[in-house]
VEXDREN-2710 file (C-alpha; in Angstrom, 1 decimal):
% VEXDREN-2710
k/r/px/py/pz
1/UNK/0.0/0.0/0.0
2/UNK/1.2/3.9/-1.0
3/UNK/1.3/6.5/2.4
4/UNK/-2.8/7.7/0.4
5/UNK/-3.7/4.8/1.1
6/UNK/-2.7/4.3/4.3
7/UNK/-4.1/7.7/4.9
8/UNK/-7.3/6.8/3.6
9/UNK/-7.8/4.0/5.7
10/UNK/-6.5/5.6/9.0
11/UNK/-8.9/8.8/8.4
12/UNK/-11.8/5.8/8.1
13/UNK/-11.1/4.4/11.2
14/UNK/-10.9/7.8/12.2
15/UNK/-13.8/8.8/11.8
16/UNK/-15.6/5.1/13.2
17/UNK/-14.0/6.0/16.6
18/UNK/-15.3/10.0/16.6
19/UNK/-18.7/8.7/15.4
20/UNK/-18.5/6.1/18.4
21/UNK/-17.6/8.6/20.5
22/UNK/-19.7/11.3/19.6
23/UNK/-23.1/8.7/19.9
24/UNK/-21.7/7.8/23.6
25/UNK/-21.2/11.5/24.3
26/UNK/-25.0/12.6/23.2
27/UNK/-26.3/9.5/25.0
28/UNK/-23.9/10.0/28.5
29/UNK/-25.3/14.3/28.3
30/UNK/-29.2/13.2/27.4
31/UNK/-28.9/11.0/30.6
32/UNK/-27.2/13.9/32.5
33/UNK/-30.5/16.0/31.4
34/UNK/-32.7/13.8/32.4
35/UNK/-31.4/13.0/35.1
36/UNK/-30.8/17.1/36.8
37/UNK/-35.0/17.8/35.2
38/UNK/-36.0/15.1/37.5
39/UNK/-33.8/16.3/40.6
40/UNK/-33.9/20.0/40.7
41/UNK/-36.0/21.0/38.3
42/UNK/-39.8/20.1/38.8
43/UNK/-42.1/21.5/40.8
44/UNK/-46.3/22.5/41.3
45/UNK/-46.7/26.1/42.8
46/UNK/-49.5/26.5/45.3
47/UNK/-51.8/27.4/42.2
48/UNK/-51.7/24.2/40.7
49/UNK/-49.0/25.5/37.6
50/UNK/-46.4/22.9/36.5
51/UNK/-42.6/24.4/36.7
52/UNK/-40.5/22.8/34.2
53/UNK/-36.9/23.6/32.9
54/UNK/-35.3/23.3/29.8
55/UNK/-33.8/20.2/30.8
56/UNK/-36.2/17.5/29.5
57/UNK/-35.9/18.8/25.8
58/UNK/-32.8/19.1/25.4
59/UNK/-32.4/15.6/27.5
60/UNK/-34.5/14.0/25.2
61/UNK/-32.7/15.6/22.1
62/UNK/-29.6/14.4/22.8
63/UNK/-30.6/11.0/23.9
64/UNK/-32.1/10.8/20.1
65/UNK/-28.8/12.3/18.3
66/UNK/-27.1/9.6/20.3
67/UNK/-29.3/7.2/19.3
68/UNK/-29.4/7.9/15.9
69/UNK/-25.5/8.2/15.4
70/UNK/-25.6/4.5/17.1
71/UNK/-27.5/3.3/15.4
72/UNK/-25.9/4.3/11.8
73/UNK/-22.8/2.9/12.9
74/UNK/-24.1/-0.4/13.8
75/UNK/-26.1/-0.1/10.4
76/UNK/-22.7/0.5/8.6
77/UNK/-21.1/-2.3/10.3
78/UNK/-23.7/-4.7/9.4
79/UNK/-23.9/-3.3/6.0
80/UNK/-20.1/-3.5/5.2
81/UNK/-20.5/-7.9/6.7
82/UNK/-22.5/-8.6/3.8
83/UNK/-21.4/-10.2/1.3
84/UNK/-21.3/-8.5/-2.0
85/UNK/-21.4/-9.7/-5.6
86/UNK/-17.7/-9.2/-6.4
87/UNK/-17.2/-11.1/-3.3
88/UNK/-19.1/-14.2/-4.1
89/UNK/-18.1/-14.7/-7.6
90/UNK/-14.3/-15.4/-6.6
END
């Protein structure tokens, strides 16, 4: 193999781990959300109104960009073990 190559191939696996990372990252802070809206941040005044923060959205928005980037990796992954035609035929 040539030093593109080489480079092409590192900058893929590259990019796998900051995927990975990023997913595990989104899901870890979407917990951390969840998590401090629950605590701190819920409340009924003596009227009856519901005190929410901002918490739970953005909770539940990271937990689903986490999810999502997950998910396409392990979609990749599975994709890339299939066999394909070229493969097959030799």
């Amino acid at each position: 193999m040539n030093a593109a190559a080489d480079f092409g191939v590192m900058c893929k696996k590259q990019m796998k781990y900051n995927i990975l990372f990023l997913g595990l990252f989104f899901l870890l802070t979407g917990v951390a959300f969840l998590f401090l809206e629950n605590i701190f941040f819920q409340y009924i005044d003596k009227d009856g109104l519901i005190y929410e923060s901002f918490f739970l959205p953005l909770g539940v928005l990271a937990l689903i960009i986490g999810s999502l980037l997950l998910f396409t990796l392990i979609l990749k992954k599975i994709w890339q073990s299939l066999p394909t035609k070229n493969r097959e035929s030799n």
